[in-house]
C-alpha positions as CSV (number, residue, x, y, z in Angstrom):
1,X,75.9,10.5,36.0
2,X,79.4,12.2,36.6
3,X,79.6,11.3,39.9
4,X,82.6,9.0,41.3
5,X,81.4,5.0,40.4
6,X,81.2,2.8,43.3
7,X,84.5,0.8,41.4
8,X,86.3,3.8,40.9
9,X,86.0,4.2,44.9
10,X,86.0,0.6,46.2
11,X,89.6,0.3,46.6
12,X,90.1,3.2,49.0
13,X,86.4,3.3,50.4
14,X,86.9,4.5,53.2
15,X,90.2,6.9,53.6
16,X,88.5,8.7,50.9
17,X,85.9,9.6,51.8
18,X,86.9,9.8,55.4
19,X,89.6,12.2,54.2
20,X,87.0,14.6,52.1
21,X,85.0,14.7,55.0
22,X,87.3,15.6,57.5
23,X,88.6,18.7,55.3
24,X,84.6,19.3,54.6
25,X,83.7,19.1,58.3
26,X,86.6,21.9,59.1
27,X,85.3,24.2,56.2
28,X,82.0,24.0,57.7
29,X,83.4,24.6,61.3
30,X,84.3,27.8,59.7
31,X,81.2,28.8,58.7
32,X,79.0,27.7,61.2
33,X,80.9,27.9,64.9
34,X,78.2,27.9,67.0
35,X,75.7,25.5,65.0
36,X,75.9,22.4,67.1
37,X,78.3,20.2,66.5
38,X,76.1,17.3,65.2
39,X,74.5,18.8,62.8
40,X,77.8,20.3,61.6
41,X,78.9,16.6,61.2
42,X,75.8,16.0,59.5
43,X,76.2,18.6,56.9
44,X,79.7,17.5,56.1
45,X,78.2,14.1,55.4
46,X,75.7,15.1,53.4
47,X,78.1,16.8,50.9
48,X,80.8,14.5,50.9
49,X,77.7,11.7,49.9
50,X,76.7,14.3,47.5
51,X,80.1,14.8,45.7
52,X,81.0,11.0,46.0
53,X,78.0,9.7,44.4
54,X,76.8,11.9,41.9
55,X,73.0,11.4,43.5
56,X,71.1,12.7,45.4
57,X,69.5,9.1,46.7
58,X,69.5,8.6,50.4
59,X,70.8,5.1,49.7
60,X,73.4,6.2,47.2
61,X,74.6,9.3,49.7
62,X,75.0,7.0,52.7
63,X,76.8,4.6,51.0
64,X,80.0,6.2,50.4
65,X,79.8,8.0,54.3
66,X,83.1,6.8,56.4
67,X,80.7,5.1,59.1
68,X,80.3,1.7,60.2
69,X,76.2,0.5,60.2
70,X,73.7,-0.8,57.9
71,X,73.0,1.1,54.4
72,X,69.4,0.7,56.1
73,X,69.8,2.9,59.5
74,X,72.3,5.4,58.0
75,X,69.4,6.5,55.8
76,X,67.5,6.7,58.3
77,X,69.9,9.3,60.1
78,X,70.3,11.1,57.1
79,X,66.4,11.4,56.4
80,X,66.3,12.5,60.1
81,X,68.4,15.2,59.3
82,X,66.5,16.5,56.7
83,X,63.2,16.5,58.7
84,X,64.7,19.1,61.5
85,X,62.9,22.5,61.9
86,X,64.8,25.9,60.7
87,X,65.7,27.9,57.9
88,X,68.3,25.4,55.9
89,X,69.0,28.8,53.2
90,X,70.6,30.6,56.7
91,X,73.2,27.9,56.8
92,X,74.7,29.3,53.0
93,X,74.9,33.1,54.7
94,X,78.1,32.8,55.5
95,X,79.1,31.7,52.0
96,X,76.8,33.8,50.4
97,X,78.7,36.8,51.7
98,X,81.7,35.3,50.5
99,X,80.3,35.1,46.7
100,X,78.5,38.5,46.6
101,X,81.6,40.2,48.2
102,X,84.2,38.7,45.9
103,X,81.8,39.5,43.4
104,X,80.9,43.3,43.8
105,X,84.3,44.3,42.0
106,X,81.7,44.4,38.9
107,X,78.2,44.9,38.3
108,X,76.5,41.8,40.4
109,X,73.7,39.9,37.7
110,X,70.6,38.3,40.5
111,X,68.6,35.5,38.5
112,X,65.2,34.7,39.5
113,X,63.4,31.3,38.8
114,X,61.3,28.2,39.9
115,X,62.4,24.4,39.0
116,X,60.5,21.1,39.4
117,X,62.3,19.3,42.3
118,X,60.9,15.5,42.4
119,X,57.3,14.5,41.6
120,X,55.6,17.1,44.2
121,X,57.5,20.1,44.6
122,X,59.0,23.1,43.4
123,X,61.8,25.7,44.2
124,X,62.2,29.2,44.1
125,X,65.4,30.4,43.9
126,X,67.9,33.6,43.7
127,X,71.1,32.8,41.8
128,X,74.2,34.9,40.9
129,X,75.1,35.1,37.5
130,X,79.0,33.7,37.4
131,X,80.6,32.5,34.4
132,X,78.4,31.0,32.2
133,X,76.2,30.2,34.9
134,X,74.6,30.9,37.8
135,X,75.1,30.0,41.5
136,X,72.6,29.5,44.4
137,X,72.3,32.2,47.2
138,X,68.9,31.1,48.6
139,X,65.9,29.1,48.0
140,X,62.2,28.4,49.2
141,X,60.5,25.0,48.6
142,X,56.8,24.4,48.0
143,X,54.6,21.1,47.4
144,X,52.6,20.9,44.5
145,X,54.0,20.8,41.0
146,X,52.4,24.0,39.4
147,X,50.4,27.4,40.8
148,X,52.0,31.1,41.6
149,X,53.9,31.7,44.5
150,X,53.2,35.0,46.7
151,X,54.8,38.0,46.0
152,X,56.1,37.8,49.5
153,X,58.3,35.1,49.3
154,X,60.8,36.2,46.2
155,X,60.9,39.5,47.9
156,X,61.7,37.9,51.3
157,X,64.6,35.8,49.6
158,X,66.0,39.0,48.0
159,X,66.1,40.6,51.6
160,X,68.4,38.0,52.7
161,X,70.5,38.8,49.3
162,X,70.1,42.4,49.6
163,X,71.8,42.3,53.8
164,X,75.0,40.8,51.7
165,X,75.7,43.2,48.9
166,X,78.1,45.8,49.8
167,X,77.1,49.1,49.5
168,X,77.3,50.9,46.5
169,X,77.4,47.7,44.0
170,X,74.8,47.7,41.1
171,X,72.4,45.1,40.4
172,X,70.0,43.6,38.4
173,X,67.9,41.2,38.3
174,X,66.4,39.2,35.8
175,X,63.0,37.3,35.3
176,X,60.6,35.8,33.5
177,X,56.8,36.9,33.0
178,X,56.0,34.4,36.6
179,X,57.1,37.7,38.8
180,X,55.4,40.1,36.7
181,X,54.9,42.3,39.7
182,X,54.1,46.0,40.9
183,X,55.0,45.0,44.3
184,X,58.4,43.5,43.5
185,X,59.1,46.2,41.0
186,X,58.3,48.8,43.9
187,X,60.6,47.0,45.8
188,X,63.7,46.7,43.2
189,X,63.0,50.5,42.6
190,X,63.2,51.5,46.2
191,X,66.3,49.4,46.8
192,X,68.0,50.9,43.9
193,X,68.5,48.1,41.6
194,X,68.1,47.6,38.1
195,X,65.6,44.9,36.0
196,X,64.7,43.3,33.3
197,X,61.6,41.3,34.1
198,X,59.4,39.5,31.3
199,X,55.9,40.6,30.8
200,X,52.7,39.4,28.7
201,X,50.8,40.4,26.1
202,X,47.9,40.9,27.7
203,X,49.3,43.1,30.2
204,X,48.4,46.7,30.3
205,X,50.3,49.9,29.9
206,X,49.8,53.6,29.8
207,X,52.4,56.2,28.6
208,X,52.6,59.6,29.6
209,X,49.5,61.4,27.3
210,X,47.6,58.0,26.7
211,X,44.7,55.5,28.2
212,X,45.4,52.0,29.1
213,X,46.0,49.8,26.8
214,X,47.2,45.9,26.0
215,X,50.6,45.4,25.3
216,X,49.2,43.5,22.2
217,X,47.9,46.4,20.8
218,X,51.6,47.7,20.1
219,X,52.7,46.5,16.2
220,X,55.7,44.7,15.9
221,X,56.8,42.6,13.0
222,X,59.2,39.8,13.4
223,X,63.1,40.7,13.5
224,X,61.7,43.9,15.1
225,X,62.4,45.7,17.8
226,X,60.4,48.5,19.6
227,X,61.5,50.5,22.3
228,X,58.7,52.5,24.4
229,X,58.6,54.4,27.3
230,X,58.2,55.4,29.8
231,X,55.3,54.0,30.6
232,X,53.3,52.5,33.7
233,X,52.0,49.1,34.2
234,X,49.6,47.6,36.3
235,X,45.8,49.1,36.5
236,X,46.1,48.2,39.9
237,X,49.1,48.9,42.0
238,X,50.9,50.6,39.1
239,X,54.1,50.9,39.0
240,X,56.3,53.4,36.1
241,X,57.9,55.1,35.1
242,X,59.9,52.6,32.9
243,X,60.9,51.5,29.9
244,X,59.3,48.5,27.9
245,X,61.3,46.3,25.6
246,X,59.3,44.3,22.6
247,X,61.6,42.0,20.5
248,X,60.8,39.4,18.3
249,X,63.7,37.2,17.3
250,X,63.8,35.4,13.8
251,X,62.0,32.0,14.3
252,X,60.6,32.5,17.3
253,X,57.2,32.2,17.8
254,X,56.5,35.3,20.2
255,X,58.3,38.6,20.8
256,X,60.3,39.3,23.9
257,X,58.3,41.7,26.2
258,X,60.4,43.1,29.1
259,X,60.3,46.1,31.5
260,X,63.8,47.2,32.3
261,X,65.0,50.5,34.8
262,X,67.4,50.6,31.5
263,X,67.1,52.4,28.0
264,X,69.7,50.6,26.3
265,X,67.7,47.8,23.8
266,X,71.1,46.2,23.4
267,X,72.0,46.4,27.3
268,X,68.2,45.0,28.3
269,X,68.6,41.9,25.4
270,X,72.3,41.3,26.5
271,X,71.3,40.6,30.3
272,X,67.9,39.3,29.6
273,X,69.3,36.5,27.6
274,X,72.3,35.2,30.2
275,X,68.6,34.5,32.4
276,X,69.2,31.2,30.9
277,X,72.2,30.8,32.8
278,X,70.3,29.3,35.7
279,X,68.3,27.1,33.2
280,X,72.1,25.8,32.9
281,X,72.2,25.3,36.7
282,X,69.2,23.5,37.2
283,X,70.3,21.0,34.3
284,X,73.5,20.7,36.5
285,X,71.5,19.6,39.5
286,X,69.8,17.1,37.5
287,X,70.3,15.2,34.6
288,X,74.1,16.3,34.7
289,X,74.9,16.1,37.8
290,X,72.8,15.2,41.2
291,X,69.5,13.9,39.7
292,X,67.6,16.1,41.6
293,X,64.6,16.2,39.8
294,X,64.1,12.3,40.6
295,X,64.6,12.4,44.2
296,X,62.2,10.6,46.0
297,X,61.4,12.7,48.8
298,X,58.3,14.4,48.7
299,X,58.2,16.4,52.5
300,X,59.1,20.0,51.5
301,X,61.5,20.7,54.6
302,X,63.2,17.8,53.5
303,X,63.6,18.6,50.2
304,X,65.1,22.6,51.2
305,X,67.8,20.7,53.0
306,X,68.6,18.5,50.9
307,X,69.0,21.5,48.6
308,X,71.5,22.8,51.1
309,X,74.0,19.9,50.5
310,X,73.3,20.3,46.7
311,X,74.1,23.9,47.2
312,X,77.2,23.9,48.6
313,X,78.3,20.9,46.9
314,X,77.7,22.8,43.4
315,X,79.6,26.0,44.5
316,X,82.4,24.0,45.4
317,X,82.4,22.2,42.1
318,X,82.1,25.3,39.9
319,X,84.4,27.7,41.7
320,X,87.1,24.7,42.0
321,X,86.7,24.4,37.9
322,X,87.3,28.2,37.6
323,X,90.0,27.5,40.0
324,X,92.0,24.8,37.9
325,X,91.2,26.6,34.5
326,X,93.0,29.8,36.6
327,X,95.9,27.5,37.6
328,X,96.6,26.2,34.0
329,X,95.5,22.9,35.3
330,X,92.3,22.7,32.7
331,X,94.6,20.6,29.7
332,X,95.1,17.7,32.6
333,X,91.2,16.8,32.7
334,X,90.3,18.5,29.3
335,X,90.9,18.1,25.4
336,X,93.7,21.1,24.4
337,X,92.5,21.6,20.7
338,X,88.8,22.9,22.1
339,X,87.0,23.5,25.4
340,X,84.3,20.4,26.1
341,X,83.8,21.0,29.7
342,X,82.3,23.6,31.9
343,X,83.5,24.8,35.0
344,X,81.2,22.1,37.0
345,X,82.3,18.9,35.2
346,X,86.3,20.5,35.3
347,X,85.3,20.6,39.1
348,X,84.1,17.2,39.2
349,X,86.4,15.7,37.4
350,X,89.9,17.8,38.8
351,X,88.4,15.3,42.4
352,X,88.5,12.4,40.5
353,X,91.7,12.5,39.1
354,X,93.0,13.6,42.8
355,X,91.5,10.1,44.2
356,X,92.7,8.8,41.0
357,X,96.0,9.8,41.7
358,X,96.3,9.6,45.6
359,X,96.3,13.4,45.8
360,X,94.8,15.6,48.5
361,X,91.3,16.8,47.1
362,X,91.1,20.5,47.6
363,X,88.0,22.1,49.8
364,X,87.9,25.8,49.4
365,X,85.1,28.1,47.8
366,X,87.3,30.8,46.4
367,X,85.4,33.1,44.2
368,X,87.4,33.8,40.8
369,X,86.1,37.5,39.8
């Protein structure tokens, strides 16, 4: 746990976090004018629990909120909270455009994956490759801890994306072989961005003067790496033409298949590999940061708003690390001889040395191209 300790805090219990939440609940104001005001009060609670306490425990987020009342019933306000009906992804728009817009000066990575949150429930989400990492733009929830999710819904959460990137940027997104689809390739195709999305080996192709065939049919040796296209996949629905990557990396125990709208093998590897970037996230959100995958709430509303305040809580704390590295701030929380932190732990820990120190903690979510 990074998070602030409950002695670290004690002393100044409440003007600190009554402070942080007063500068959070005028950020929010910002973004959200004409939400109503109690849920904007809310929100701002939710992150400045989330950012004090390092969990993502009712009982731990409460306990650092600048109210009066048992641990007990502030819980309860909180869980109520988390139960209401709507679309807790909508509420990041307004950021969102922020990100992709300061962003766009260069070609804009999308990542695409699914995390365990909790016992009973996973999460689908669209990230933005940024430094090392990725960042959340939007998210879907669903109970159960394994199965596919429709086609529908990653295409409905790169909609929302797609009404935020300014005209004329190029993207790509990356994936692994769970959205090996015809129907989202269609759909990346028709928008005009680019892919690299995992396949496997059982998948068919056919090139231009050929049948259908299994990818496995294609010979590659490890350390190799075969370029063919273009080609079509899918027997039904098929999509093409494109280009199909096979590389098999020394040691590993299965080549690399990957259809990309490129035909640059170095290009489709380069981007294919920073997909683990939001690998790096999720481990963030969890064991390094919010335990999120031991949350004990099992609703799957609940869980998407609570992924909300995780959200904008982990922006914050990686665009304010990129902000003090830009400053020439990074040797005050940091070792000089090498670089031990990322930009989320120089985040975290740039707010603990301003409690530390009785300094103002700084809100903003300025995006550092």
């Amino acid at each position: 746990m990074i998070g602030l300790s409950k002695t670290t805090i004690k002393e100044r219990d409440m003007p600190t976090s009554l402070h942080l939440y007063n500068k959070l609940l005028r950020q929010i104001e910002q973004w959200l004018p004409q939400e109503r005001v109690t849920r904007r009060r809310n929100l701002a609670l939710l992150v400045c629990g989330l950012c004090l306490s390092g969990s993502v425990h009712l009982d731990r987020i409460v306990s650092y909120w600048p109210l009066p009342g048992k641990i007990a019933s502030l819980s309860n306000r909180l869980r109520r909270f988390l139960s209401r009906e709507g679309q807790p992804a909508t509420y990041l728009d307004p950021l969102l455009a922020e990100v992709l817009w300061s962003l766009s000066l260069h070609p804009v990575l999308l990542a695409l994956d699914i995390t365990q949150v909790g016992r009973s429930c996973r999460a689908l989400m669209v990230t933005v490759a940024y430094r090392g990492r990725t960042l959340p733009l939007t998210w879907q929830v669903y109970e159960g801890s394994c199965g596919n999710v429709p086609v529908e819904d990653p295409i409905a959460l790169l909609e929302q994306v797609y009404a935020h990137i300014p005209f004329g940027v190029e993207v790509c997104l990356v994936g692994d072989a769970a959205f090996r689809s015809g129907d989202l390739l269609w759909w990346l195709q028709n928008r005009g961005w680019n892919y690299v999305i995992r396949q496997r080996r059982e998948s068919f192709i056919r090139t231009e003067s050929g049948a259908w065939q299994p990818i496995s049919d294609l010979a590659i040796q490890p350390g190799g790496t075969l370029l063919v296209g273009p080609v079509w996949l899918f027997k039904t629905n098929p999509f093409g033409p494109t280009s199909l990557l096979l590389h098999w990396a020394t040691g590993h125990d299965q080549p690399w298949i990957l259809v990309s709208s490129y035909a640059d093998p170095t290009r489709i590897l380069r981007l294919y590999r920073r997909r683990a970037w939001i690998e790096t996230m999720f481990g963030d959100m969890k064991s390094r940061g919010f335990d999120l995958h031991a949350t004990r709430l099992a609703h799957r509303r609940r869980i998407e708003w609570l992924l909300l305040g995780v959200s904008i809580t982990y922006l914050w704390l990686v665009l304010l690390g990129s902000w003090v590295v830009k400053n020439g701030y990074r040797h005050e929380i940091d070792r000089k001889d090498r670089r031990d932190k990322s930009y989320f732990r120089l985040g975290w820990d740039w707010i603990v040395r301003c409690l530390r120190l009785g300094h103002p903690v700084p809100v903003h979510f300025a995006v550092t191209p």
